[in-house]
C-alpha positions in Angstrom: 5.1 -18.4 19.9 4.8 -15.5 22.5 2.0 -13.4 20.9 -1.4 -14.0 22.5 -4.5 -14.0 21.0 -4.9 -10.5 22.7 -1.7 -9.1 20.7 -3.2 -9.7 17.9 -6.5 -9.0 15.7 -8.4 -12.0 15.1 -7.7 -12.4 10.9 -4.0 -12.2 12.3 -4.5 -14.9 15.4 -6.2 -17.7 13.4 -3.6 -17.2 10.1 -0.9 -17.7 13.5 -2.8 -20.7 14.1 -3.2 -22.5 11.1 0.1 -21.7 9.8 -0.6 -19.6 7.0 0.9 -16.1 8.2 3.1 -14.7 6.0 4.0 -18.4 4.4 3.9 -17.2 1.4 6.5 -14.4 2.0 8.2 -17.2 4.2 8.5 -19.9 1.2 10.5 -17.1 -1.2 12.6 -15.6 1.6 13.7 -19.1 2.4 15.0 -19.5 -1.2 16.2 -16.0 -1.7 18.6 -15.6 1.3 21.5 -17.2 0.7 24.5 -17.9 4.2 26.4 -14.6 4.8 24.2 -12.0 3.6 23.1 -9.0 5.5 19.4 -7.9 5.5 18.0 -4.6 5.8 14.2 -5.3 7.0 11.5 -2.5 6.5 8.4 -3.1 8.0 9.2 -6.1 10.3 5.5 -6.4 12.1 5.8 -9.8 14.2 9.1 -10.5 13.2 7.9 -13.6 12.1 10.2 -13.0 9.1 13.3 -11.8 10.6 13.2 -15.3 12.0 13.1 -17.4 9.0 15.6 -15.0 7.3 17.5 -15.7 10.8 17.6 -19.4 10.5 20.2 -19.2 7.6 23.8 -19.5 8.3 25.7 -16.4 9.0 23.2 -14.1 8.3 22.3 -10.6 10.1 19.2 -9.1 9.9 18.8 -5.2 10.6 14.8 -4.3 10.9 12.7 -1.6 11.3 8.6 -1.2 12.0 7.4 2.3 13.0 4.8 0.7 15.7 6.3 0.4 19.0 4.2 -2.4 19.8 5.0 -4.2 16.7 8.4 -4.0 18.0 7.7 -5.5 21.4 5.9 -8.3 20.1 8.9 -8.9 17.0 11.5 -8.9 19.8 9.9 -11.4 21.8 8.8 -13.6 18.2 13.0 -13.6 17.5 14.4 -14.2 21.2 11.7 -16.8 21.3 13.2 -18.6 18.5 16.3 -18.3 19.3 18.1 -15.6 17.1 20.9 -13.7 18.7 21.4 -12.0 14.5 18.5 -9.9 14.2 18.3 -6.6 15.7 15.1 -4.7 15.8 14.4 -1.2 15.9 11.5 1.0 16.2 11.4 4.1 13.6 10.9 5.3 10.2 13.1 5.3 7.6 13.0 8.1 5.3 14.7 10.5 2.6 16.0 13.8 3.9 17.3 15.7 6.7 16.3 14.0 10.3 13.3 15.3 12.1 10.3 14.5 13.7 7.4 13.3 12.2 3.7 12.3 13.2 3.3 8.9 12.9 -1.0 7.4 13.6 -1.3 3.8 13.7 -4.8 2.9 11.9 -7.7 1.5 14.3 -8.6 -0.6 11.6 -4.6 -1.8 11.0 -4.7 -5.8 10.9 -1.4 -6.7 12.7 -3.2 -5.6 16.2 -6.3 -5.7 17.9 -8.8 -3.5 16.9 -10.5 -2.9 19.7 -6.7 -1.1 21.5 -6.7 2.4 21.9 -3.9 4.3 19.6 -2.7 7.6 20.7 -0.8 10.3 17.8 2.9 9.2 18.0 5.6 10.7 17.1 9.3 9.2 16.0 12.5 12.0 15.4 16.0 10.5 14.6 18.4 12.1 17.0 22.2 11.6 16.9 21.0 8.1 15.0 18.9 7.1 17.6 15.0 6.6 17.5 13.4 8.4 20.3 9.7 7.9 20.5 7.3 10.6 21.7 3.9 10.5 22.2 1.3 13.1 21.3 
């Protein structure tokens, strides 16, 4: 696993530890993904399951978070594992005519580290590219 205890707050680093993040999400994927389909993912945080989704034959798995660094550290969970059928994206998905939107990650959010310093973000979808801006 390449996420640190650093990356992460510590709820999120000791349910890393002792197996239990996201194992209940991870036990129903497992049964509801069936070889060949092709996932839409919303939300990805860790990528932690992109990967199990990844582990089933012929699959592809398209996924989005909105957090940058949630992206960094789901990119390096996948390649880490192995998956060459998951392609992860930083942006947000929504209704409507493309344009940019603020976009604050909570201090208090429990995927990272409290304690990290988050800047106003923006994300705009340009020519169907995500193009990250901050405030």
């Amino acid at each position: 696993m390449p996420v640190l205890p650093g990356d992460v707050s510590e709820k999120i680093w000791s349910a890393l530890q002792n197996g239990t993040y996201e194992a209940k999400e991870a036990f129903w994927v497992k049964r509801a993904v069936r070889p060949g389909d092709r996932i839409l993912e919303l939300g990805t945080g860790l990528g932690i399951i992109s990967s199990v989704m990844a582990a089933t034959d012929d699959v592809r798995v398209l996924a989005f978070d909105a957090n940058p660094e949630v992206v960094v550290l789901a990119r390096k969970v996948i390649s880490t594992n192995g998956f060459d059928n998951v392609t992860v994206n930083h942006g947000l998905l929504m209704a409507g005519e493309p344009c940019e939107v603020p976009f604050y990650v909570r201090k208090d959010f429990g995927c990272l580290r409290h304690s990290q310093t988050r800047a106003p973000m923006s994300a705009s979808l340009l020519s169907g590219q995500w193009k990250l801006t901050r405030s």
